[in-house]
ROSELUM-878604 format. One record per atom (N, C-alpha, C): z negated, y negated, x negated; residue number from 1; atom name; chain; residue in one letter. Coordinates in pm, whole numbers, plus 32768, in hexadecimal, padded with zeros to 4 digits. Layout:
// ROSELUM-878604
R    zz    yy    xx    i  at  ch  aa
R     Z     Y     X  NUM  CA   A   a
...
// end
This chain:
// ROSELUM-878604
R    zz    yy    xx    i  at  ch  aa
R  8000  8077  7FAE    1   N   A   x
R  8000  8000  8000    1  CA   A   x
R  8000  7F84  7FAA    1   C   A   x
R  7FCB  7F92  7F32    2   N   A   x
R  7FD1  7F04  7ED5    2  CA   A   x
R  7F8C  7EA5  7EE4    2   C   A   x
R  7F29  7EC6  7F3E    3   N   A   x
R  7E92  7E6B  7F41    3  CA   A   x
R  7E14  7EC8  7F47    3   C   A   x
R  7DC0  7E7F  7EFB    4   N   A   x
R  7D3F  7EAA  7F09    4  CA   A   x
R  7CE7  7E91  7F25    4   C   A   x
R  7CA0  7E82  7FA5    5   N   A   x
R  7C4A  7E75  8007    5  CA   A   x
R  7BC1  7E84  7FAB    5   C   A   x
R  7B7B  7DD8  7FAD    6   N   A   x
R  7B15  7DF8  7F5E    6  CA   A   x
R  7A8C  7DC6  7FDC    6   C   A   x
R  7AA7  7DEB  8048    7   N   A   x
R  7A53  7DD1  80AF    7  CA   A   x
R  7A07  7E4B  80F8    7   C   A   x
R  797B  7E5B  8114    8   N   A   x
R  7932  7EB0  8156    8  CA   A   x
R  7954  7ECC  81E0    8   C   A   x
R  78F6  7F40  820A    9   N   A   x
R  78F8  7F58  8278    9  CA   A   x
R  78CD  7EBB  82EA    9   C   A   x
R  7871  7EAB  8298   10   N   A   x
R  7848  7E18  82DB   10  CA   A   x
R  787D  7DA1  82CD   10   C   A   x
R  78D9  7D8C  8281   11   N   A   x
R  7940  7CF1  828E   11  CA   A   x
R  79A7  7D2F  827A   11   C   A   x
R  7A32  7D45  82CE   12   N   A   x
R  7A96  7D65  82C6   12  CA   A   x
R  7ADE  7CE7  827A   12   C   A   x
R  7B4E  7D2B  8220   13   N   A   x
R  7BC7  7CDC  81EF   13  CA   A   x
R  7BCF  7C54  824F   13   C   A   x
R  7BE0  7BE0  822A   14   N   A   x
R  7BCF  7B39  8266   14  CA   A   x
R  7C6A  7B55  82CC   14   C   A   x
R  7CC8  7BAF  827C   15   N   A   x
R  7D45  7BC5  829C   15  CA   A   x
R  7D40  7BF4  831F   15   C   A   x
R  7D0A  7C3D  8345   16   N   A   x
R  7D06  7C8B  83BD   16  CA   A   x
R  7CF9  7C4B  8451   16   C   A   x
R  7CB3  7BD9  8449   17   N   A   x
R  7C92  7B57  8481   17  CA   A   x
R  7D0C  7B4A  84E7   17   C   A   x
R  7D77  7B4E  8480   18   N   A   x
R  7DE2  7AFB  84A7   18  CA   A   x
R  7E56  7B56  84F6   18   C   A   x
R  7E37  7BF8  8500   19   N   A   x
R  7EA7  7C57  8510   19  CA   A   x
R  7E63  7C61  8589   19   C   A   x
R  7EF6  7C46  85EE   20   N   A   x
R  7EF9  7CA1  8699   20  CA   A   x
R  7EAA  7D32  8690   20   C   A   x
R  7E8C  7D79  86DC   21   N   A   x
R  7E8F  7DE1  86F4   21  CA   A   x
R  7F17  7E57  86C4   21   C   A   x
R  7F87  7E18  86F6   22   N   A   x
R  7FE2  7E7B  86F5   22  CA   A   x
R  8017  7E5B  864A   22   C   A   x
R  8007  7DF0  862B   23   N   A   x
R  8001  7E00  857D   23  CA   A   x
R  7FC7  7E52  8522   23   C   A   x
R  7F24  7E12  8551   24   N   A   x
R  7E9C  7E7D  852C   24  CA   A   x
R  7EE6  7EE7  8543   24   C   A   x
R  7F09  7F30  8590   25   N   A   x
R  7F29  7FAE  85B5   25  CA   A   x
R  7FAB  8015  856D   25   C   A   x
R  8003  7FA8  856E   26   N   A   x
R  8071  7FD3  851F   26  CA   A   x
R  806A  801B  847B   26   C   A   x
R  8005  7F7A  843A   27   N   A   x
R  7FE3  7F9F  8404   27  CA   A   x
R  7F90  8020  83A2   27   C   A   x
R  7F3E  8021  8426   28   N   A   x
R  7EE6  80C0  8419   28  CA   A   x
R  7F2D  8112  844D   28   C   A   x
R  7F73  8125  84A4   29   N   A   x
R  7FEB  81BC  849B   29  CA   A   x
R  8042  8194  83CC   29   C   A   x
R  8056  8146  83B0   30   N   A   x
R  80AA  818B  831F   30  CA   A   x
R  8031  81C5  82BC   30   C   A   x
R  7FAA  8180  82D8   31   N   A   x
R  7F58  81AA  8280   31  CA   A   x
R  7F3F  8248  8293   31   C   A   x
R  7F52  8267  830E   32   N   A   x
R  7F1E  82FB  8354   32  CA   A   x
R  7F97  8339  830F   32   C   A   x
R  801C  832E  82FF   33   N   A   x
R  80A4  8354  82F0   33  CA   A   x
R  8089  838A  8235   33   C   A   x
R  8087  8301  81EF   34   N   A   x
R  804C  82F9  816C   34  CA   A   x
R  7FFC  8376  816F   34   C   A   x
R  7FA5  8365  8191   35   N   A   x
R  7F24  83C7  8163   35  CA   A   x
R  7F49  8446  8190   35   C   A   x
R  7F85  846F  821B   36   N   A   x
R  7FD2  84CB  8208   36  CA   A   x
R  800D  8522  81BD   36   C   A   x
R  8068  84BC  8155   37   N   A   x
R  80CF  850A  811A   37  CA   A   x
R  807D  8517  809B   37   C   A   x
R  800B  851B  8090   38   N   A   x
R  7FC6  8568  7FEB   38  CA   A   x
R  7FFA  851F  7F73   38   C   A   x
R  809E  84CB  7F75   39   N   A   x
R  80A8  848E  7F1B   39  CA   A   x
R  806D  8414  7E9A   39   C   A   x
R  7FFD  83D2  7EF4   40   N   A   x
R  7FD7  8372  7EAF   40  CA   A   x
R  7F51  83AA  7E2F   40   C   A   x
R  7F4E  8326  7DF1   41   N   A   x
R  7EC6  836A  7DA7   41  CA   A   x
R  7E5B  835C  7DC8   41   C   A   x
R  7DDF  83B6  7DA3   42   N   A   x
R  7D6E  83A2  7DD8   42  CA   A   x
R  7D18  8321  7DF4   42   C   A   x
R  7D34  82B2  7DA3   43   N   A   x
R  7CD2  8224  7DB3   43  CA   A   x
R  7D4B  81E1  7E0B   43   C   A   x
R  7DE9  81F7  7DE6   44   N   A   x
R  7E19  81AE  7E71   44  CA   A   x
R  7E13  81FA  7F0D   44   C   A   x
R  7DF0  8270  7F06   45   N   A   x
R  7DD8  8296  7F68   45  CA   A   x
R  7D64  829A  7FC2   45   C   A   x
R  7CE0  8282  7F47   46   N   A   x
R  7C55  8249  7F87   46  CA   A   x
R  7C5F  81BD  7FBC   46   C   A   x
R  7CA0  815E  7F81   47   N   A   x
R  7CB7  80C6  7FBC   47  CA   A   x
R  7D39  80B5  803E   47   C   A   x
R  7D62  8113  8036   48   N   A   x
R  7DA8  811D  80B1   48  CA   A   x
R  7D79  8150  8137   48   C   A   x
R  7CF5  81B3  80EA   49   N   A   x
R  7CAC  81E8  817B   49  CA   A   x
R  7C50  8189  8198   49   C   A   x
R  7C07  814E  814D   50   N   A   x
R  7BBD  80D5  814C   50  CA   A   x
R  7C0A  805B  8195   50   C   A   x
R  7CA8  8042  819B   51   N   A   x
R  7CC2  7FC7  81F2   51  CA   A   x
R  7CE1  7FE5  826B   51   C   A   x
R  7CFC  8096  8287   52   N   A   x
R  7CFE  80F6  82FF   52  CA   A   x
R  7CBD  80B5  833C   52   C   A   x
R  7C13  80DB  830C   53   N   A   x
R  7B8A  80F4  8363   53  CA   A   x
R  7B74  805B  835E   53   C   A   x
R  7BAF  7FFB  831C   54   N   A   x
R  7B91  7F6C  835F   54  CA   A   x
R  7C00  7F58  83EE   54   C   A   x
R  7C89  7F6C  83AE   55   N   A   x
R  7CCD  7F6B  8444   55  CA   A   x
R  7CC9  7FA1  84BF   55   C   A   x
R  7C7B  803E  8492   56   N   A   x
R  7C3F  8054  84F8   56  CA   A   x
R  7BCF  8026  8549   56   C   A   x
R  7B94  7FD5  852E   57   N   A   x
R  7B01  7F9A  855C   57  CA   A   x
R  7B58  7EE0  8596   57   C   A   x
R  7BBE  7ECB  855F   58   N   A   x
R  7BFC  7E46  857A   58  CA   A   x
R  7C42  7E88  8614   58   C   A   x
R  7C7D  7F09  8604   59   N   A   x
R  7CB2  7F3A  86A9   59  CA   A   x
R  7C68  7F53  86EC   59   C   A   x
R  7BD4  7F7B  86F2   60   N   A   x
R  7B7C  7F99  8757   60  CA   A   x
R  7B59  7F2D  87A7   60   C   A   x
R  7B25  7EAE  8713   61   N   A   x
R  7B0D  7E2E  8740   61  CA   A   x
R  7B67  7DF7  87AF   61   C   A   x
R  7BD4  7DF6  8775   62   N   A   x
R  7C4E  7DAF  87CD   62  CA   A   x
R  7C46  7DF5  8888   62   C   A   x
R  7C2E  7E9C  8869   63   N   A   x
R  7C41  7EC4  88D8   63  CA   A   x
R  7BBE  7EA0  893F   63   C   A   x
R  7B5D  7EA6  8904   64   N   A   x
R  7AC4  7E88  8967   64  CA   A   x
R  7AF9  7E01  8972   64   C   A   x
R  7B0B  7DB7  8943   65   N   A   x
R  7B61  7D1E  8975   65  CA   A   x
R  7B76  7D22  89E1   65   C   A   x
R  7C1C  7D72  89F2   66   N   A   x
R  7C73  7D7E  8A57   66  CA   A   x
R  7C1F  7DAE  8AA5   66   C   A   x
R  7BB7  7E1C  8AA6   67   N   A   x
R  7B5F  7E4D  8B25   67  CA   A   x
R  7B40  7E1C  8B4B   67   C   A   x
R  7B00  7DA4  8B07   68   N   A   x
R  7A91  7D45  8B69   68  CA   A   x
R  7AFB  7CE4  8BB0   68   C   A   x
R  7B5E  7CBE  8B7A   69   N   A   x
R  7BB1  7C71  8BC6   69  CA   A   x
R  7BB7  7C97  8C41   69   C   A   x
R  7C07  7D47  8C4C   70   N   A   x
R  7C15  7D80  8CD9   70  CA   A   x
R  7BA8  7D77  8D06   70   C   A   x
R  7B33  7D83  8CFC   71   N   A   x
R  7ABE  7DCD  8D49   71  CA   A   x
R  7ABF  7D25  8D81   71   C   A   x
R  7ADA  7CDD  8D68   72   N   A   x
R  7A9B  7C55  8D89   72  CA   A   x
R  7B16  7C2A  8DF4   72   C   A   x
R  7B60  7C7F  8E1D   73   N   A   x
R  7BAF  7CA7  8E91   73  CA   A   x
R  7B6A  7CC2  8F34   73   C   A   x
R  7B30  7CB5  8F51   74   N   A   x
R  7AE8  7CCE  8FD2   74  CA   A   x
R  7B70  7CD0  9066   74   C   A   x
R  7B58  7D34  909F   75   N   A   x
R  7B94  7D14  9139   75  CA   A   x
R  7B58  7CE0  91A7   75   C   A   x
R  7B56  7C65  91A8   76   N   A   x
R  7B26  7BF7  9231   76  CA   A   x
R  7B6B  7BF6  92B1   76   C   A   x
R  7B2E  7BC3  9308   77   N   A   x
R  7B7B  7B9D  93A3   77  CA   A   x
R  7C18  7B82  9378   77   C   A   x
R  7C0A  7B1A  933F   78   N   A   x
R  7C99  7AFF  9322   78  CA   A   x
R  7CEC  7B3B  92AA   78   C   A   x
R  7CC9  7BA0  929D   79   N   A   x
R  7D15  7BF7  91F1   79  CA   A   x
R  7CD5  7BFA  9193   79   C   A   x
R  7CFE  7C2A  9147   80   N   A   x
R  7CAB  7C20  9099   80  CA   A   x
R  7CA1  7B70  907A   80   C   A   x
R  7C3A  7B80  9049   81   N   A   x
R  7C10  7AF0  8FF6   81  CA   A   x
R  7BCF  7B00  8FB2   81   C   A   x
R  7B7C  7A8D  8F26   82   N   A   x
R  7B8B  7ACA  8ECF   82  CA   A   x
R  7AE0  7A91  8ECC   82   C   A   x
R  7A79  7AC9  8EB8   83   N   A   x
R  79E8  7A97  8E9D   83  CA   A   x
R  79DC  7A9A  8E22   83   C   A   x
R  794A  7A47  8DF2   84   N   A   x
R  7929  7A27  8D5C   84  CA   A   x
R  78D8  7ABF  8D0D   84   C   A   x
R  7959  7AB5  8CCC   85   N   A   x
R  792E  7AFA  8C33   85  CA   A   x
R  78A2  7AED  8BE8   85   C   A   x
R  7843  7B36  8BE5   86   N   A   x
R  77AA  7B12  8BAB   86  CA   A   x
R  77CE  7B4F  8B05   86   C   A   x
// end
């Protein structure tokens, strides 16, 4: 991948900030692909699982997002509308 993720479980890459979901995501399907194919070497392949398990925690984020968005969907007299998000 040609970067090396020098961020913990607890402060993800500053980078990550800035990627959609379906980026985040893209992203982590080539890392899954990569790691897959056994080709890489062992320390690029530890920093690649390492920006995995951050992108993965950047897609969960994103998705409990989108949940709360829907859930904050209610069906009223007059249709769905949308109540406050706590």
């Amino acid at each position: 991948m040609g970067r090396t993720p020098n961020a913990t479980a607890e402060s993800p890459p500053s980078d990550l900030a800035a990627l959609s979901f379906e980026q985040a995501l893209g992203e982590l399907e080539a890392i899954v692909r990569e790691l897959e194919s056994g080709k890489g070497a062992l320390e690029a392949s530890v920093a690649a699982y390492q920006r995995g398990a951050a992108l993965k925690r950047h897609c969960e984020a994103k998705l409990a997002e989108a949940e709360q968005k829907i859930q904050a969907i209610v069906d009223g007299p007059a249709g769905p509308s949308l109540r406050d998000v706590e």
